[in-house]
C-alpha positions in Angstrom: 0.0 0.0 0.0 1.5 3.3 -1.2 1.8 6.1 1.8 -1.1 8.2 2.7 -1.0 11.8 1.8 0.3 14.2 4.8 -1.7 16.6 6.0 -0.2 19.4 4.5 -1.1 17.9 0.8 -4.6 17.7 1.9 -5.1 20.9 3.3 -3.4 22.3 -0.4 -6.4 20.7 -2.0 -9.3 22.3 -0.4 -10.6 24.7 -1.8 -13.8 27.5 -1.0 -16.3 27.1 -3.7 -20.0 28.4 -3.1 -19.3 29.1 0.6 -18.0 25.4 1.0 -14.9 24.0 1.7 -14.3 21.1 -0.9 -12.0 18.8 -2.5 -12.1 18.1 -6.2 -12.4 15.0 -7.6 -9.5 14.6 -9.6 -7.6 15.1 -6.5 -9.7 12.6 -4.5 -8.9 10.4 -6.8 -5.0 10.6 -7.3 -5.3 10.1 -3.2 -7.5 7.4 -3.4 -5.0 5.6 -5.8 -7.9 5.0 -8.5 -8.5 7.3 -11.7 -10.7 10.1 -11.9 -13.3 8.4 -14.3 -13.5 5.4 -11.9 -14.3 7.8 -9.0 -17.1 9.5 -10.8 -18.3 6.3 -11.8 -18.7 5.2 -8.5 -20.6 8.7 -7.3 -22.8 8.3 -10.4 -24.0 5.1 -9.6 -24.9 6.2 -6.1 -26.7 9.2 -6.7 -28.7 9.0 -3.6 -25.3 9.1 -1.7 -24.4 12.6 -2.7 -27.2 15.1 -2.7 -26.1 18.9 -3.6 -25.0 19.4 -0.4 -22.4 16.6 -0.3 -21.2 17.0 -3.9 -22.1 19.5 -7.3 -20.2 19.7 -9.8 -18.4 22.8 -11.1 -19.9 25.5 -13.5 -17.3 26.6 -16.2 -16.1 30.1 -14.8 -15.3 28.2 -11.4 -13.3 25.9 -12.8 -11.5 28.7 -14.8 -11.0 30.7 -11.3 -9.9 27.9 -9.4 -7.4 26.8 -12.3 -6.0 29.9 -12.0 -4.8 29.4 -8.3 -3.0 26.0 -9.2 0.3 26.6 -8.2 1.2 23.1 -11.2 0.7 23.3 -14.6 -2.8 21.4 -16.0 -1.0 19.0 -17.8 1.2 18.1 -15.0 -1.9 17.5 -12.8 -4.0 16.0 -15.5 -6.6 18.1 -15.3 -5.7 20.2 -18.9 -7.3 17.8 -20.7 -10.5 17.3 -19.0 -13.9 16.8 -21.0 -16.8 16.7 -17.9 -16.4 19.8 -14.6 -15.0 18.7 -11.8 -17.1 17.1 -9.3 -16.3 19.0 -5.9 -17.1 17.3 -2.7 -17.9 18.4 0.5 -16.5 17.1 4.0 -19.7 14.9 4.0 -19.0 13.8 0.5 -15.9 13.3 1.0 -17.0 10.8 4.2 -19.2 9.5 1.7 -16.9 8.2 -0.8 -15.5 5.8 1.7 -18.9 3.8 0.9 -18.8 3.8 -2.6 -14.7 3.2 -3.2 -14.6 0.1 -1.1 -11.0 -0.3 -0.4 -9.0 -0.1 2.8 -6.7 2.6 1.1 -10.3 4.6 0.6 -11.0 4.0 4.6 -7.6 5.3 5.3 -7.5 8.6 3.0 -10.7 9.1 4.0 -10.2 9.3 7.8 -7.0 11.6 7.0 -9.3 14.0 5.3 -12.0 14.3 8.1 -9.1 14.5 10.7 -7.7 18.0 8.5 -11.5 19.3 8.3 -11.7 18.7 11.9 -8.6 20.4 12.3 -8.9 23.5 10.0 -12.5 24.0 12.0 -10.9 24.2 15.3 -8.4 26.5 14.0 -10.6 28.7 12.5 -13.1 28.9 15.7 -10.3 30.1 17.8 -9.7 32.7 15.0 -13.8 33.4 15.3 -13.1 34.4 19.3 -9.5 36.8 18.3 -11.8 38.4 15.2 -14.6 39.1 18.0 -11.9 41.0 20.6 -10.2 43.0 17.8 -13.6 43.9 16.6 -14.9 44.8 20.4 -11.6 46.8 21.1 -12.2 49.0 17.3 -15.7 49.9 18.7 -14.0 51.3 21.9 -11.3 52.8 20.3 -13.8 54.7 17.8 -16.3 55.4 20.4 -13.6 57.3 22.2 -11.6 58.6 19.4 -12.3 62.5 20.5 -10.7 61.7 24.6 -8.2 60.1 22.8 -7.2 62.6 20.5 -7.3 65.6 23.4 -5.5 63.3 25.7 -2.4 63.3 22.7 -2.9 67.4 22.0 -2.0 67.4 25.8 0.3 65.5 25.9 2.2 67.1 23.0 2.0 70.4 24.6 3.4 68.8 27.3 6.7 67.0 25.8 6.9 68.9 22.7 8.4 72.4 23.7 9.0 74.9 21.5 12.7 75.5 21.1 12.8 79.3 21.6 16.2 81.6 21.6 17.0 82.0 25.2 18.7 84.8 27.0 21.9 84.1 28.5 22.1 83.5 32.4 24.8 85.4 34.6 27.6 87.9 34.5 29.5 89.0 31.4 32.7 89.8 31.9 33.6 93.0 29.3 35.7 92.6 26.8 39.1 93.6 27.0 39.9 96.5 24.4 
């Protein structure tokens, strides 16, 4: 059995399409260790497996966009010479394709993936709770703005002096002629 893909190559093939997170199929597939036909075989033959919300496939000018954030060339990746859109599958779809690519390989890719989604959706809740203090301490900061700004104007009359010529302290002692 060839190695599982590391978490790092997983997380560089999810993408956000339609406010999901997804995975492509052609990138399932070269995971899964089958082709990408035989994959959307399988999903194809098990509609009622994948209802919109676990897997839709691609409109044109999706594709194009997310083409254009592939870091490899298409033909490099295989997916230049494509004929069908890209199926792209959600987390659950993803799960779901353990069912329907019966190998222990697809069981153990499959677990992998869930773990990174599990992962990336801690990470990102702990973001949510940072996002929520910045935004709290902006309100503050704009709902005082005027305070603030009279507490600097003091505070520059206060350490910024004017530097002004000053008159000499003491005796002067005559010059001698």
């Amino acid at each position: 059995m060839s190695r599982l893909p590391d978490t790092t190559k997983i997380i560089e093939k999810i993408y956000e399409v339609r406010g999901h997170k997804v995975m492509l199929d052609a990138d399932l597939a070269e995971m899964y260790g089958v082709e990408t036909k035989a994959l959307k075989q399988a999903v194809r033959r098990n509609p009622a497996r994948f209802p919109d919300d676990f897997m839709f496939i691609l409109t044109r000018l999706e594709f194009q966009r997310l083409r254009s954030q592939f870091v490899t060339s298409n033909a490099e990746t295989g997916r230049g010479g494509a004929r069908a859109l890209p199926m792209a599958f959600t987390e659950q779809g993803v799960a779901m394709l353990s069912s329907v690519l019966k190998s222990e390989r697809a069981i153990q890719v499959n677990i992998a993936i869930i773990r990174v989604y599990v992962q990336t959706r801690a990470l990102f809740s702990g973001q949510h709770e940072v996002w929520k203090k910045l935004q709290e301490l902006e309100k503050h900061v704009v709902e005082n703005d005027d305070e603030i700004k009279e507490i600097f104007g003091i505070l520059e009359k206060l350490l910024v002096q004017e530097e002004k010529p000053r008159n000499p302290i003491g005796f002067r002692i005559p010059a001698k002629e």
